[in-house]
C-alpha positions as CSV (number, residue, x, y, z in Angstrom):
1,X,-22.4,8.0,-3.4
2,X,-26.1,7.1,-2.1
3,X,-25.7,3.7,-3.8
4,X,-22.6,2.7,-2.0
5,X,-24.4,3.5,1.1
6,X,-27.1,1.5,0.3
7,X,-24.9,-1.3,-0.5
8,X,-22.9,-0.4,2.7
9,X,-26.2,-0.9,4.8
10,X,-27.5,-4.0,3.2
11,X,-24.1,-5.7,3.0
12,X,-25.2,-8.3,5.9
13,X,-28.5,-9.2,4.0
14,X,-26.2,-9.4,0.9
15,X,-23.9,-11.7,2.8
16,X,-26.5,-14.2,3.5
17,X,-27.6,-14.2,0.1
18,X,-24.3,-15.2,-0.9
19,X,-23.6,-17.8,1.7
20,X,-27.1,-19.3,0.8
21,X,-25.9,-19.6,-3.1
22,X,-22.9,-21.0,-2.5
23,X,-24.4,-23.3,0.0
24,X,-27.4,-24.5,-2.2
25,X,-26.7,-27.3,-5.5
26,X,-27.5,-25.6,-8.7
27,X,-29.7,-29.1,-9.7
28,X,-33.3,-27.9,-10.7
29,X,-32.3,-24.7,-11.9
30,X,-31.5,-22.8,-15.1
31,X,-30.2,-25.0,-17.9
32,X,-30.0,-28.0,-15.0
33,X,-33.7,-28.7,-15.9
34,X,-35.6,-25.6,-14.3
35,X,-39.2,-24.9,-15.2
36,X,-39.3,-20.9,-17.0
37,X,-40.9,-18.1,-15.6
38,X,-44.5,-17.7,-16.4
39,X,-43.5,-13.8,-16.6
40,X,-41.0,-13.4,-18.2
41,X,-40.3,-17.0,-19.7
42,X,-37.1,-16.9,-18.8
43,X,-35.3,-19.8,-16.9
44,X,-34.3,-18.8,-13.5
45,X,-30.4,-18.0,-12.6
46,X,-29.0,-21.3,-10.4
47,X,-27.6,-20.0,-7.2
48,X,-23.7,-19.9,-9.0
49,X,-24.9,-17.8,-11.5
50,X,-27.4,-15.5,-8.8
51,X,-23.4,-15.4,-6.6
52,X,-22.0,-14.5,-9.3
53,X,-23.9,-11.5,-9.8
54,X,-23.9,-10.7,-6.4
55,X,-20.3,-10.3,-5.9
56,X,-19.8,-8.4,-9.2
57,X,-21.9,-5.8,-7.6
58,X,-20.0,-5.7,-4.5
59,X,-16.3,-5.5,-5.6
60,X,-16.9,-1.6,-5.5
61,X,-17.9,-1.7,-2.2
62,X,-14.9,-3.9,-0.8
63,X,-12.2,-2.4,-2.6
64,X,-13.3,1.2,-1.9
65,X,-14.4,0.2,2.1
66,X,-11.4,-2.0,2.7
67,X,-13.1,-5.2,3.0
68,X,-10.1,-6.6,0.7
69,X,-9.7,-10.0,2.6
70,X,-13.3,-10.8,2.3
71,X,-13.5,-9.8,-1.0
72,X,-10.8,-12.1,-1.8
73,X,-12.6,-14.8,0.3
74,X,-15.8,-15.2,-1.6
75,X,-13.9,-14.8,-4.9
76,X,-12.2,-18.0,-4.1
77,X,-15.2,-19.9,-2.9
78,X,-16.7,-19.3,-6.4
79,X,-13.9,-19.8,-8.6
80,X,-13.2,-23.1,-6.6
81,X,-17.4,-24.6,-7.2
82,X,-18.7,-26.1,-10.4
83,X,-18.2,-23.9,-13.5
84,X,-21.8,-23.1,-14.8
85,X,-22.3,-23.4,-19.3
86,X,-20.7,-20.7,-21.1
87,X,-19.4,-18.6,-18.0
88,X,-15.8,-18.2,-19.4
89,X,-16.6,-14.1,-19.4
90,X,-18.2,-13.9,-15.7
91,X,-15.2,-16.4,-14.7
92,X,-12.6,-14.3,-16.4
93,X,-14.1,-11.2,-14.6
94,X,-13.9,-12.8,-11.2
95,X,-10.1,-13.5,-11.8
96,X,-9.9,-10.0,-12.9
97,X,-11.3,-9.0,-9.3
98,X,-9.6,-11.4,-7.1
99,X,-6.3,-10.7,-8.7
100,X,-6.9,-6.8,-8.1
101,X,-7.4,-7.7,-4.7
102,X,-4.5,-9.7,-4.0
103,X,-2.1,-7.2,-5.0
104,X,-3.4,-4.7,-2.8
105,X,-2.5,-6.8,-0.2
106,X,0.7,-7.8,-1.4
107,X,0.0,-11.3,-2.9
108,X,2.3,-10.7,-5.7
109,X,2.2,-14.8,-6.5
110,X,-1.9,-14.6,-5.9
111,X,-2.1,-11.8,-8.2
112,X,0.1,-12.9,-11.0
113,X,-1.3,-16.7,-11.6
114,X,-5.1,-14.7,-11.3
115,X,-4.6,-12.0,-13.8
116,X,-2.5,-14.0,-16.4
117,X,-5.5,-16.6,-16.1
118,X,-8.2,-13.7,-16.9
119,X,-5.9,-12.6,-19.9
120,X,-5.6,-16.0,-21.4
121,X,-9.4,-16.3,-21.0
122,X,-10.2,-12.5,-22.8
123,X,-7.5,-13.8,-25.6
124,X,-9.7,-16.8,-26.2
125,X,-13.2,-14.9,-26.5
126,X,-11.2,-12.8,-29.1
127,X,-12.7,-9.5,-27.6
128,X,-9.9,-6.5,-27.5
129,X,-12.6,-4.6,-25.6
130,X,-11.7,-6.8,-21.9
131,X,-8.2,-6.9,-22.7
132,X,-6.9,-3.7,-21.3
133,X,-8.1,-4.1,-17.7
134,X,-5.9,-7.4,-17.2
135,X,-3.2,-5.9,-19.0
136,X,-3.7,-2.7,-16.3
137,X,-3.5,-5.2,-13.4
138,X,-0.7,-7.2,-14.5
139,X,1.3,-3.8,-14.8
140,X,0.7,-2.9,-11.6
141,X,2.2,-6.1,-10.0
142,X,4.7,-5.8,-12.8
143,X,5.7,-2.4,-11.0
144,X,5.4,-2.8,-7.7
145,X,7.8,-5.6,-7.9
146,X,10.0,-3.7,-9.4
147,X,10.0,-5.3,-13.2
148,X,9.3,-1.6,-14.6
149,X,10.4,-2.5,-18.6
150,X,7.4,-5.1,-18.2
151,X,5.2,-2.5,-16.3
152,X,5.7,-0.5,-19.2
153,X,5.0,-2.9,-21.7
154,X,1.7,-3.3,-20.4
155,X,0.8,-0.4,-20.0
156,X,1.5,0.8,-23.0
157,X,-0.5,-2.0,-24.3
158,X,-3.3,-1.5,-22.7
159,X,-3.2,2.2,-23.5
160,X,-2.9,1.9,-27.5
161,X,-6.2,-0.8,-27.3
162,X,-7.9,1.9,-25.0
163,X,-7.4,4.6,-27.8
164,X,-8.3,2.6,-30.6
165,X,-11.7,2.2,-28.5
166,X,-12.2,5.5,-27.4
167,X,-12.4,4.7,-24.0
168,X,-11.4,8.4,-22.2
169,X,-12.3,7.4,-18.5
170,X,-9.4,3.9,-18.7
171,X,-7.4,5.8,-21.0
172,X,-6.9,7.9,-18.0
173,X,-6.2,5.3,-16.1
174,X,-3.5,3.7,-18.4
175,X,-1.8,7.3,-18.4
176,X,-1.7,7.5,-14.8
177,X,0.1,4.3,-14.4
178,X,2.6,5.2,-16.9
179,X,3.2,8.3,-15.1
180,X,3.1,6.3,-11.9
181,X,6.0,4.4,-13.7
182,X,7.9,7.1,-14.7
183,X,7.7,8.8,-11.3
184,X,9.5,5.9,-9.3
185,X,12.2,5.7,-12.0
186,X,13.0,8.8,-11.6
187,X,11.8,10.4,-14.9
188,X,10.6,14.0,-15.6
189,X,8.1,12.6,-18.2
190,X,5.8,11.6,-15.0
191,X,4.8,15.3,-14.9
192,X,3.3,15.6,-17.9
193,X,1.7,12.0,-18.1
194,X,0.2,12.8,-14.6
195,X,-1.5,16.0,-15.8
196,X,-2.6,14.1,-18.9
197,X,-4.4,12.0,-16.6
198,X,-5.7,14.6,-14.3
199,X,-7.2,16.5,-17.1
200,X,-9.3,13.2,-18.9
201,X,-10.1,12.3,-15.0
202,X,-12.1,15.7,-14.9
203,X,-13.4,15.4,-18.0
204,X,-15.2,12.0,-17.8
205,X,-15.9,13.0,-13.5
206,X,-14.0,10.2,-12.0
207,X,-13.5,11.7,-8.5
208,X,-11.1,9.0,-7.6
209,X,-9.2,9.0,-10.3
210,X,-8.8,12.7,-9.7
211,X,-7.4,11.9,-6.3
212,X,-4.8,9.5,-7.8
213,X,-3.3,12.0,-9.8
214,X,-3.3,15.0,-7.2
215,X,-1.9,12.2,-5.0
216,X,1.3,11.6,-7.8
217,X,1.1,15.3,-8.3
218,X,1.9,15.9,-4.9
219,X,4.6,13.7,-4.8
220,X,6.4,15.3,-7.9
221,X,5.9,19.1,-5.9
222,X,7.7,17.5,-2.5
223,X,10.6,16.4,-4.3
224,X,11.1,19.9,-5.9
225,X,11.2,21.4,-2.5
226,X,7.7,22.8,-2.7
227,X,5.7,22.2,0.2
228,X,3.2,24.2,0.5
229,X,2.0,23.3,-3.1
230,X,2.4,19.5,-2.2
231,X,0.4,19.7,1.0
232,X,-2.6,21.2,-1.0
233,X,-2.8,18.6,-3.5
234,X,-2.7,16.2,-1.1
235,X,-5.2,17.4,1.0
236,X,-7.1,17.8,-1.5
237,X,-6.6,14.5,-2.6
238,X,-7.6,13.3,0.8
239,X,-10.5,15.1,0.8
240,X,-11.8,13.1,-2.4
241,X,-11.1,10.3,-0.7
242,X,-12.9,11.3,2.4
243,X,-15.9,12.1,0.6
244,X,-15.7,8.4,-1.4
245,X,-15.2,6.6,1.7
246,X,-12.1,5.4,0.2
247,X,-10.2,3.8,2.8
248,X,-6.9,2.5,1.1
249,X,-6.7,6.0,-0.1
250,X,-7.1,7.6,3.2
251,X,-4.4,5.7,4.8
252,X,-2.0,6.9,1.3
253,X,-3.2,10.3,1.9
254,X,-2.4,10.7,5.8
255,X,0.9,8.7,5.2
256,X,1.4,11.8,2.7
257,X,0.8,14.6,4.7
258,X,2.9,13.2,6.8
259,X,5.8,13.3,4.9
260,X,4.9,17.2,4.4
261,X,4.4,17.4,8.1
262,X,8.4,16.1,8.6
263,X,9.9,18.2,5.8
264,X,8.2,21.2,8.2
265,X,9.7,19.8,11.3
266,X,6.6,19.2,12.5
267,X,7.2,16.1,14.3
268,X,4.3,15.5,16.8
269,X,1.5,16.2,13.7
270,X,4.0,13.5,11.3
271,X,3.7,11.1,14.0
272,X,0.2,11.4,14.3
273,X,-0.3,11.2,10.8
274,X,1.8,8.4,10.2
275,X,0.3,6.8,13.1
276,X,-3.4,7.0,11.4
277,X,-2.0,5.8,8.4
278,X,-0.3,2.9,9.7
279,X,-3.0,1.5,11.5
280,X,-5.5,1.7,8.3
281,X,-2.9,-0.1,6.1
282,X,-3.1,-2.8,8.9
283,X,-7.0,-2.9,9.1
284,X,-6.5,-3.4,5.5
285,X,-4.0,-5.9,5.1
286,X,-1.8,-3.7,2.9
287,X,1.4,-5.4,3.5
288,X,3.1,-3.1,0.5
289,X,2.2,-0.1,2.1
290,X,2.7,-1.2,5.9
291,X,6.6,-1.5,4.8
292,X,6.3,2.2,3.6
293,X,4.6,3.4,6.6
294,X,7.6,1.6,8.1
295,X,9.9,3.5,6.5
296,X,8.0,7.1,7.3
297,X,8.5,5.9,11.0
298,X,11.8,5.2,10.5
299,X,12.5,8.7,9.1
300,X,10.6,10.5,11.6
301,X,12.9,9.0,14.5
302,X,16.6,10.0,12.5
303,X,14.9,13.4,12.4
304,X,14.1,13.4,16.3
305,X,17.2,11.5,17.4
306,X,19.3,14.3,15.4
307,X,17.2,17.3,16.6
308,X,17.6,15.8,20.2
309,X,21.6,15.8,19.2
310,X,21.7,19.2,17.9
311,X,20.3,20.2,21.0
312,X,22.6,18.3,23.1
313,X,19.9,16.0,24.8
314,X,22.3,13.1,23.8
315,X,20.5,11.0,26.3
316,X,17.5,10.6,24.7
317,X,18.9,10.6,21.2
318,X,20.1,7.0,20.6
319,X,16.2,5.4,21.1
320,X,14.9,7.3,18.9
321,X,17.5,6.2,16.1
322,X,17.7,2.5,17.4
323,X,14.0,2.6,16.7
324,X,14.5,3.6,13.5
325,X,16.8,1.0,12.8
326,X,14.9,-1.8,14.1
327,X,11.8,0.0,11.7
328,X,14.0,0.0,8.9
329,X,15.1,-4.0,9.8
330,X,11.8,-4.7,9.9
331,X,10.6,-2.6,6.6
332,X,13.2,-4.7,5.3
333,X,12.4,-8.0,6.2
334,X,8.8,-7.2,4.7
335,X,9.7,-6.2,1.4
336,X,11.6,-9.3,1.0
337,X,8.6,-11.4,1.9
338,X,6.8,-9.8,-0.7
339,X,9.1,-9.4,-3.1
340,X,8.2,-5.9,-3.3
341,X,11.7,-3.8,-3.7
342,X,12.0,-0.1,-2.6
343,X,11.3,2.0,-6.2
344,X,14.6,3.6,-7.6
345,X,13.5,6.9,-6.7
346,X,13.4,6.3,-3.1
347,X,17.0,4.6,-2.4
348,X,18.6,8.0,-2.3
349,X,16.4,8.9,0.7
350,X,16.9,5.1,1.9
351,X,20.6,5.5,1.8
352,X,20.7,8.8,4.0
353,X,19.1,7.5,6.6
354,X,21.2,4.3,7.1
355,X,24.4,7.1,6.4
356,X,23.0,8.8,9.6
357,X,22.9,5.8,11.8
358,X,26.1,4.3,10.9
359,X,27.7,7.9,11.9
360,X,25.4,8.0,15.4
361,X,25.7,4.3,16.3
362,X,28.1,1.5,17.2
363,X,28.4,-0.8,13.9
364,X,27.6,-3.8,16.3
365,X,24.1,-2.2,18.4
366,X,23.0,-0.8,15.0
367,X,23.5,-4.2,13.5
368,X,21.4,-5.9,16.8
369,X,18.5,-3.1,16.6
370,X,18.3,-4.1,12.7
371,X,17.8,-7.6,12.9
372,X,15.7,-7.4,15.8
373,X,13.3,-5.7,13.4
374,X,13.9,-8.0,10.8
375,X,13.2,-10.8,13.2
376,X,9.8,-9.6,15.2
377,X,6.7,-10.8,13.8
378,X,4.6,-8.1,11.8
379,X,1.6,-8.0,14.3
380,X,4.1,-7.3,17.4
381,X,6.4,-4.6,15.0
382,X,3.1,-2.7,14.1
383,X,1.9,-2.8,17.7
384,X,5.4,-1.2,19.0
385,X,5.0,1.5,16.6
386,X,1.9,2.4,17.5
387,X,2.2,2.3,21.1
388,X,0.2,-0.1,21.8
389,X,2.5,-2.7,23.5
390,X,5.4,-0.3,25.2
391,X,6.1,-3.9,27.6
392,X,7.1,-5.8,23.7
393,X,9.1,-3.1,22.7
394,X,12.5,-3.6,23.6
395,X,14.0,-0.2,24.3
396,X,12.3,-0.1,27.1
397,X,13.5,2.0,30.3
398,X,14.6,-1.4,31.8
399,X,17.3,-1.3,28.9
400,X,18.9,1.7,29.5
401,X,21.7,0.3,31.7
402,X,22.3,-2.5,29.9
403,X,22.7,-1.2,26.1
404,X,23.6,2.1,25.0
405,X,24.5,1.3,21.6
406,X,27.4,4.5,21.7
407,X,29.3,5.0,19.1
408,X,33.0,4.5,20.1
409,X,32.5,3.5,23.7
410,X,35.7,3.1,25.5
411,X,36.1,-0.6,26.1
412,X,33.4,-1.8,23.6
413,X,34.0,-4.6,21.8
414,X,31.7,-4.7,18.0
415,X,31.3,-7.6,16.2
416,X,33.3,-8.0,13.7
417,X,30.4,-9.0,11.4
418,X,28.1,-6.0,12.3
419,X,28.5,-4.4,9.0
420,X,28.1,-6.9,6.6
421,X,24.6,-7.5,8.3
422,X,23.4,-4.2,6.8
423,X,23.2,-2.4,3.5
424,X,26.8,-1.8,1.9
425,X,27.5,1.9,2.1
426,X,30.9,3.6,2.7
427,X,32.4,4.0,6.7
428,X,31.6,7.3,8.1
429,X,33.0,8.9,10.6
430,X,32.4,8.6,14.4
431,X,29.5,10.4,15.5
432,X,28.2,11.4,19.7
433,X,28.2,9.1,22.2
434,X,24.6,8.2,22.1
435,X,21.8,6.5,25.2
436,X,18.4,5.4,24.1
437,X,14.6,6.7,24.8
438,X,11.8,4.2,24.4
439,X,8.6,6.0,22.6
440,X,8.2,7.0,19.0
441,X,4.7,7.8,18.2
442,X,2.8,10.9,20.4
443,X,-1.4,10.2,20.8
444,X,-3.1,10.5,17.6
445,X,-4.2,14.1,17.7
446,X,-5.8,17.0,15.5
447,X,-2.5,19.7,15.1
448,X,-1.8,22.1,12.8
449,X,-2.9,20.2,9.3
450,X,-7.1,19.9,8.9
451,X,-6.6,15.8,8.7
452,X,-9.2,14.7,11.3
C-alpha cells in the first residue's frame, strides 16, 4: 500500500504537527474569531480541529504498524483538551479508535468505558449508519473476556443494521466475529460463518480481512487433524499480512505455524516460531496474546520433556516440564490481570498438559515452579523465554543439585498444600523420576517452514 508508506515515511513530520496542535490555544481561529480565507472563504481549522484530522488519518498506520501505545497516547491528549462546537461525531470517532486500541492491548476496563461512550454518542446523533462499528468493538471485549451470550448479542446487532445498509465489506466483518465466537465455544457453525466471511472479504478486496478468515480457517483444519491444509492457510494468511505490513498479524500468524510446527514434532522450527511471535506481541504491548504465546511455550516444553522421557534422557526431562509449569503459572497469572479467561475450546488442551505434569512431577516442585511464574514480573518472564536473561531464569545449572522436583523421591517430603495451589483435576499416577535442564527456546532460525 504506497500510501501507508508514505504515511510511514512522513510519520515524524506528522508527529510534530500534531505536538504543535495540541501545544498551540485554538483563540483566533475558526469560529473563536478567525478572519476567512480570501480563497476559499472558508474559516481556518483551529489546531484541535487540524489534530483531529491528523490522527484520523493515522489510526491505519498505528494499528496496522504496531504503534498501539502511541496511538492510544495522542487519543488521550485530545479527548482530555477543550471540546471544539459541534464535534460530538469526530469525538465519538476518536473513542471509537482509542477503545480499539486498548483492547489490543488488553485494557479490557480502557476499552469498555471508551466504546460504550462512542455508542451513547452515535445513539444521540440518531444515525444507525455509525452504530455498527461500536457495537463490533464492544463484542470483541465482550469475547475476549469471555461474556460470549453478550459478544453475540452484539454482534448480531451490528450485523442486522449492516444488512439493512448494504454495507458488504463490515458485513464481512460482523460474520467473522460471529464465526470467531462460535469457534472458541466450540461450535461447528464457525465453519460456515468463516467461509461466509471469506467469500464477501474477496468480493469487496479487503486483503486483511481475507487473512482473518484463512487465519480462523486454519484453526478449524488443525483441530480436525489436518495439517498440511492448516499450514497452507496460514501461511498464506501470513503472507497477507507480510505484504500489509501488518504487524499484530504477523506475530498471530508465526504463533500459528507454530502450533503446526509442534503437531509435526518439529520442535526446533516451533520454538523459533513461537519465539518470533512472542517477541512481536511484546513490541506491541499485546498482553492477551503474550499469555497465549505463553501457553505455546508451555506446550512445546511437555512435548520435549516427554520425548526426552520416551527416550530415556530422564535427566534432562524435568527442566523442560518445570519450565512449562512456571510458563503456565505465569500465562496464568496474566490472564487474571486482564481478566481475559482461556476460550472453552482451549481448556481441553489446557487440562492435558497440567494431566502431564502432575504424572511427571512432585505435587510440591510443580506447585513451586507454578507460582514462581505466577509471581515473576512480565518483563523478566518474557526475557527467560526468549533467552535473553539465562542468569534470571531459575533452572539454571547452579540448581541441579539442589532441586530435582522427582516424582516420588525417596525421603521427600511435599507440602501438603501443593495441590490445591493448582488447577483441580483428578490424582494421576506416579510418573519417572525426573532432573531438570535449563533452556527452552533454540536461536531464531529459518527451518523447514518459508516464515523468514
Amino acid at each position: 500500500m504506497p500510501w501507508l508508506e508514505q504515511l510511514e515515511q512522513e510519520h515524524e513530520n506528522l508527529r510534530a504537527a500534531l505536538g504543535w496542535c495540541l501545544r498551540t490555544d485554538d483563540a483566533g481561529f475558526g469560529a473563536s474569531g478567525g478572519e476567512t480565507d480570501p480563497v476559499d472563504g472558508q474559516e481556518p481549522l483551529s489546531p484541535r480541529a487540524v489534530a483531529v484530522r491528523l490522527v484520523m488519518g493515522l489510526c491505519r498506520l498505528w494499528y496496522l504498524r504496531g504503534y498501539w501505545t502511541e496511538g492510544r497516547d495522542w487519543m488521550a491528549a485530545i479527548l482530555a483538551s477543550e471540546p471544539l462546537p459541534d464535534d460530538v461525531r469526530s469525538r465519538a470517532m476518536l473513542l471509537r479508535r482509542a477503545g480499539q486500541l486498548a483492547w489490543l492491548q488488553g485494557d479490557y476496563p480502557a476499552a469498555h468505558t471508551l466504546l460504550e461512550e462512542c455508542l451513547v454518542r452515535y445513539r444521540d446523533l440518531g444515525d444507525d449508519e455509525d452504530l455498527p462499528a461500536p457495537l463490533n468493538a464492544l463484542g470483541e471485549v465482550a469475547r475476549t473476556q469471555g461474556d460470549y451470550a453478550r459478544a453475540r448479542a452484539l454482534f448480531a446487532e451490528s450485523l442486522a443494521l449492516l444488512r439493512e445498509q448494504n454495507d458488504l465489506p463490515n458485513t464481512a466483518w460482523a460474520l467473522q466475529a460471529l464465526g470467531e465466537v462460535a469457534h472458541e465455544q466450540g461450535d461447528e457453525a464457525a465453519l460456515a460463518l468463516t467461509e461466509q466471511s471469506l467469500a464477501l472479504f474477496k468480493e469487496v478486496g479487503d486483503r486483511r480481512g481475507v487473512s482473518f478468515a484463512l487465519s480462523t480457517l486454519g484453526q478449524v483444519a488443525l483441530e480436525h487433524g489436518d495439517v498440511q491444509r492448516s499450514q497452507a492457510l496460514y501461511e498464506e494468511s501470513l503472507a497477507i499480512r507480510r505484504e500489509l505490513g501488518y504487524k499484530g498479524g504477523i506475530a498471530d500468524s508465526l504463533g500459528r505455524l507454530g502450533e503446526v510446527a509442534a503437531c509435526i514434532d518439529d520442535h526446533e522450527t516451533a520454538a523459533s516460531l513461537f519465539a518470533q511471535s512472542l517477541s512481536l506481541r511484546w513490541e506491541l504491548g499485546d498482553r492477551r496474546s503474550i499469555a497465549g504465546s505463553m501457553e505455546q511455550l508451555a506446550g512445546l516444553a511437555i512435548q520435549v520433556g516427554e520425548r526426552l522421557l520416551s527416550e530415556g534422557t530422564v535427566a534432562d526431562a524435568a527442566g523442560w516440564l518445570e519450565r512449562a509449569a512456571r510458563s503456565l503459572g505465569a500465562a496464568e497469572a496474566l490472564r487474571e490481570s486482564l481478566g481475559a479467561p482461556l476460550p472453552p475450546s482451549a481448556l481441553a488442551r489446557y487440562e492435558r498438559r497440567i494431566s502431564i505434569l502432575r504424572d511427571r512431577l512432585e505435587a510440591d516442585w510443580l506447585a513451586a515452579a507454578w507460582l514462581e511464574g505466577r509471581a515473576m514480573p512480565l518483563e523478566l518472564v518474557i526475557a527467560s523465554a526468549l533467552g535473553k536473561d539465562r542468569t534470571a531464569s531459575p533452572c539454571g545449572a547452579e540448581w541441579c543439585g539442589q532441586r530435582d522436583g522427582l516424582r516420588s523421591r525417596p525421603g521427600a517430603v511435599p507440602d501438603p498444600q501443593a495441590g490445591e495451589k493448582l488447577p483441580p483435576l483428578s490424582p494421576r499416577p506416579a510418573g519417572r523420576k525426573l532432573p531438570r535442564l535449563p533452556t527452552l527456546v533454540a536461536p531464531a532460525r529459518e527451518l523447514s517452514f518459508q516464515h523468514g
